[in-house]
N, C-alpha and C positions, 0 to 999 in steps of 0.2 A: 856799841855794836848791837845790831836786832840777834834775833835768835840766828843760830849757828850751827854747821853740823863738822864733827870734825874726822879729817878724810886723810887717805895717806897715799902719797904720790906714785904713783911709778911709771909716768914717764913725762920730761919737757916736750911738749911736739914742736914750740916753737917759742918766741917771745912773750906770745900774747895767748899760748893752748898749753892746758897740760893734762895730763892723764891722770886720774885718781878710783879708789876705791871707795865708792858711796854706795852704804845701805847692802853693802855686798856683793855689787856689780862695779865693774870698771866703767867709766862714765869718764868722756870730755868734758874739760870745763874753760869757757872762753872767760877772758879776764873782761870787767865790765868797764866799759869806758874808754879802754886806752886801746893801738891800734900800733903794733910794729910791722916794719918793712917784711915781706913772704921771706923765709927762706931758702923754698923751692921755685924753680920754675913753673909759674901756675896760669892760670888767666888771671888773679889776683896783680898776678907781679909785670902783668903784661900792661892791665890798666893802670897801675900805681904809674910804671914806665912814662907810658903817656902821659900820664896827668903832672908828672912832674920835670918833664924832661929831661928825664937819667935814661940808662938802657937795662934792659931786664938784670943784667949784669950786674949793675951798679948798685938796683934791687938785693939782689938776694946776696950780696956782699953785707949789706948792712942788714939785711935780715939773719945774717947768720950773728953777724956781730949780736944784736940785740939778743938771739936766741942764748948766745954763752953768755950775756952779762945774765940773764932771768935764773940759767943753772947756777950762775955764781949767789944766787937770793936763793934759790930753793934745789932740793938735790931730792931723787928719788929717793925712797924711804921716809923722808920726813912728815911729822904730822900737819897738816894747817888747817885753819878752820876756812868752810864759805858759809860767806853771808850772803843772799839772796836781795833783791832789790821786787821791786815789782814783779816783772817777768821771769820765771824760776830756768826758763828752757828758751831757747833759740830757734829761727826756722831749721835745723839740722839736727836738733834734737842734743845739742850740745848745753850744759850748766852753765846758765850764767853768775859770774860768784863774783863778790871783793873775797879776795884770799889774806888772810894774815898767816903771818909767819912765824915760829912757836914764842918768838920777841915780840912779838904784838904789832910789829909795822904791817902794815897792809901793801902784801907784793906791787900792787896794780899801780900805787902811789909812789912805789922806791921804783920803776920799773919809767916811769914819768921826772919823776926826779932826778935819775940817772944820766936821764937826755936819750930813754934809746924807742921812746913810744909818744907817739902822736897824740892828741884828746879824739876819743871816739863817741861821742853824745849821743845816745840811741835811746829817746822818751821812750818807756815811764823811765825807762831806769836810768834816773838821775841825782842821784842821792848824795853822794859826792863830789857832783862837776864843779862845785867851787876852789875845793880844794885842790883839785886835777888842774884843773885852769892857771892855779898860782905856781904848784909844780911845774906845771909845764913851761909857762912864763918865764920861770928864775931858771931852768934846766936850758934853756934859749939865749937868753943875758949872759948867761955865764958861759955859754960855749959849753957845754957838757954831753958827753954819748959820742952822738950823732950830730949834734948840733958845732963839732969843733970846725 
């Protein structure tokens, strides 16, 4: 793991967002790589809709789903570390991190494993997409999450 900073939770916003205390501000941080279903109704969940031909509905069903499996990996209060890839910040002003977990797994990786997160490959920051890739693969085969 590169350098790290380590930050304490307090709040899931979704699958793939959570809320933390970095450097003494509360600070969004999007999970780098991976990509779960909205779990509100958004324009996100409208074109995901489309694109997949579910209905928004069916979206934010399983957006909600993925968001309780991420609270079952991580709960507010808890410590994690981010690690940073290339890009530190997003166009939203949101943290980009691989998050570990005070266990050393890396959320974004058990969150892909699990079967409830898509690969999101967004150059530079691709530091891990191999790994992501094989997760994602064997979370597929195996019918796991989302994937049953």
């Amino acid at each position: 793991m590169c350098a790290s900073d380590r930050v304490s939770v307090t709040k899931i916003t979704d699958g793939d967002t959570l809320k933390v205390i970095y450097r003494g501000d509360k600070e969004g941080v999007r999970l780098i790589g991976i990509d779960t279903p909205e779990s509100r109704k958004n324009a996100k969940a409208k074109k995901d809709a489309e694109r997949s031909g579910n209905d928004v509905k069916t979206i934010t069903a399983l957006g909600k789903e993925a968001t309780k499996y991420t609270k079952s990996l991580v709960r507010v209060g808890d410590e994690v570390e981010l690690e940073f890839d290339v890009q530190k910040r997003d166009k939203y002003g949101r943290l980009l991190a691989y998050v570990y977990l005070k266990d050393g797994r890396m959320l974004n990786e058990e969150i892909i494993k699990g079967g409830y997160a898509s690969l999101m490959t967004i150059p530079p920051n691709v530091r891990y997409v191999n790994n992501f890739m094989k997760a994602y693969k064997d979370a597929r085969e195996h019918k796991r999450g989302l994937w049953k």
